[in-house]
C-alpha positions in Angstrom: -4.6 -52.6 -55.6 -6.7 -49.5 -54.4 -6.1 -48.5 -50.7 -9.3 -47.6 -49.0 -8.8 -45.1 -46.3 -12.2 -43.8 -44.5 -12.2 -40.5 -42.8 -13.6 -42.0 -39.6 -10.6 -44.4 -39.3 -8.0 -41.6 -39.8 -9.4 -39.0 -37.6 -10.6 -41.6 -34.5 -6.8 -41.8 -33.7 -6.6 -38.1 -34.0 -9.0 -37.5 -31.6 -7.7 -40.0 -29.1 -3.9 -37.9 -29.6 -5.7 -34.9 -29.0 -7.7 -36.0 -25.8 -4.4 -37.3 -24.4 -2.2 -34.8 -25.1 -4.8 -32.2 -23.9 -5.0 -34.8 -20.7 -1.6 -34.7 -20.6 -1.1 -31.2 -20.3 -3.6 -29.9 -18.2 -1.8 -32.6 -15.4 1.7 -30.7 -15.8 0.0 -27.5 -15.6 -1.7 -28.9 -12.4 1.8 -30.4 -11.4 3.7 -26.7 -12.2 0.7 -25.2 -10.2 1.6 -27.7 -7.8 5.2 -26.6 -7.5 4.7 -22.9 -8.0 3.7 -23.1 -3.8 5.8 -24.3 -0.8 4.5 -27.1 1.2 1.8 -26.3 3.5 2.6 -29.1 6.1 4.1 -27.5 8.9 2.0 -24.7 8.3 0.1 -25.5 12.4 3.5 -24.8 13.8 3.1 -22.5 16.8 4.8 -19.8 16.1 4.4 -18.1 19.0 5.3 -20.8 21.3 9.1 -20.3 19.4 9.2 -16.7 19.4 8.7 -17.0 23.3 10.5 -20.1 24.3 14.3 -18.6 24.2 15.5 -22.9 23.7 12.8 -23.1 21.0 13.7 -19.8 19.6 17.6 -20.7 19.6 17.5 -24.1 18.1 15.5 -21.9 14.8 18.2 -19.4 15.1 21.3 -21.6 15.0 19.7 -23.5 12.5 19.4 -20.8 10.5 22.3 -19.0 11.1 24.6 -22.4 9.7 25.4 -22.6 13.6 23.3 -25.6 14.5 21.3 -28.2 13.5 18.1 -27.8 11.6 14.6 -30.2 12.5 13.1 -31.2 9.6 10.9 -28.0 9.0 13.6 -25.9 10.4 15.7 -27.3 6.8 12.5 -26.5 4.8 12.7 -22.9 6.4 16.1 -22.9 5.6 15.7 -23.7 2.0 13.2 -21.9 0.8 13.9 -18.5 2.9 16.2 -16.7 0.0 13.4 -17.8 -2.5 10.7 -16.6 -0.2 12.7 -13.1 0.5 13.7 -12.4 -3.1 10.3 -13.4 -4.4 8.4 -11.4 -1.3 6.8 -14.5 -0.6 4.8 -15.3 -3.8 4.9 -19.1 -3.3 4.0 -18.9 -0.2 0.1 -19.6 1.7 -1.7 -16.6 3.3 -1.2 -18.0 6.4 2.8 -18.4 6.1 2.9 -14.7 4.6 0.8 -13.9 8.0 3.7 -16.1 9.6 6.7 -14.5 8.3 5.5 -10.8 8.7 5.1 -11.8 12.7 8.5 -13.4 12.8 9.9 -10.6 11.0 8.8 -8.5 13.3 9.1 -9.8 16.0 13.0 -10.6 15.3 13.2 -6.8 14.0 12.1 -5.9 17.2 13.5 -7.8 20.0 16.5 -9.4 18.4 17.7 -6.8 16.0 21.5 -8.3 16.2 19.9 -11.7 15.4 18.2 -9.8 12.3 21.5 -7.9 11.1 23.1 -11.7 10.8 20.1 -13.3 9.0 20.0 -10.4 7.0 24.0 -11.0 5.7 22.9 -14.7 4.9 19.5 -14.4 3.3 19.0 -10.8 2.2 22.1 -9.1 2.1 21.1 -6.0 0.2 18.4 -5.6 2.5 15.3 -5.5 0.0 13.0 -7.8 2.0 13.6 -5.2 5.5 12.3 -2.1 3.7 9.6 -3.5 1.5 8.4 -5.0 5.1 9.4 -1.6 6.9 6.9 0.5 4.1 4.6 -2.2 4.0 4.2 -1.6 8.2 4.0 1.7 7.7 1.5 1.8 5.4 -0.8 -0.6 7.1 -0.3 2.4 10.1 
């Protein structure tokens, strides 16, 4: 009994494991890709309008500050802020970095008790405040 093999019927399969492992990974190094950002969806929130609406502002504040509760973008904040401030916001969209620099300074500026708290939650060796206090003064 003599087995007949031919190369075509051995390396067919081959390439069809190849082409869908290959498939296969450059979908979970989409998906990683994916991951490696925060969500974008409440990147249109006005941020202005909260900075200057003291109720608006408040509700952010005791939200984040574990003293109220949080809206639902208000626990996405929340969640990814120690991430965000430890990784100076590598994860996060040009427009949120443009976002959190104005908050930042804004809350630097005009609510600096509110800042020394946050700061004790989120940052409390204070890394994020002088990387964000050279990188002000070297856009000066």
């Amino acid at each position: 009994m003599s087995i007949h093999l031919s190369l075509r019927s051995i390396t067919e399969p081959c390439r069809m494991k190849v082409l869908l492992l290959t498939c296969l990974f450059v979908l979970l190094a989409a998906g990683i890709a994916w991951a490696e950002t925060y969500t974008t969806k409440y990147d249109n929130i006005d941020i202005d309008e909260i900075l200057n609406n003291q109720r608006l502002y408040k509700k952010y504040f005791d939200c984040l500050s574990n003293k109220g509760k949080c809206t639902p973008d208000g626990k996405e904040l929340k969640a990814i802020l120690p991430d965000a401030l430890a990784t100076d916001c590598q994860k996060c969209s040009e427009k949120q970095k443009a976002g959190a620099d104005k908050v930042i300074g804004f809350v630097l500026e005009k609510k600096p008790t509110d800042y020394d708290l946050l700061e004790k939650l989120y940052d409390p060796s204070g890394n994020y405040k002088k990387k964000f206090l050279a990188k002000k003064e070297s856009k000066a």
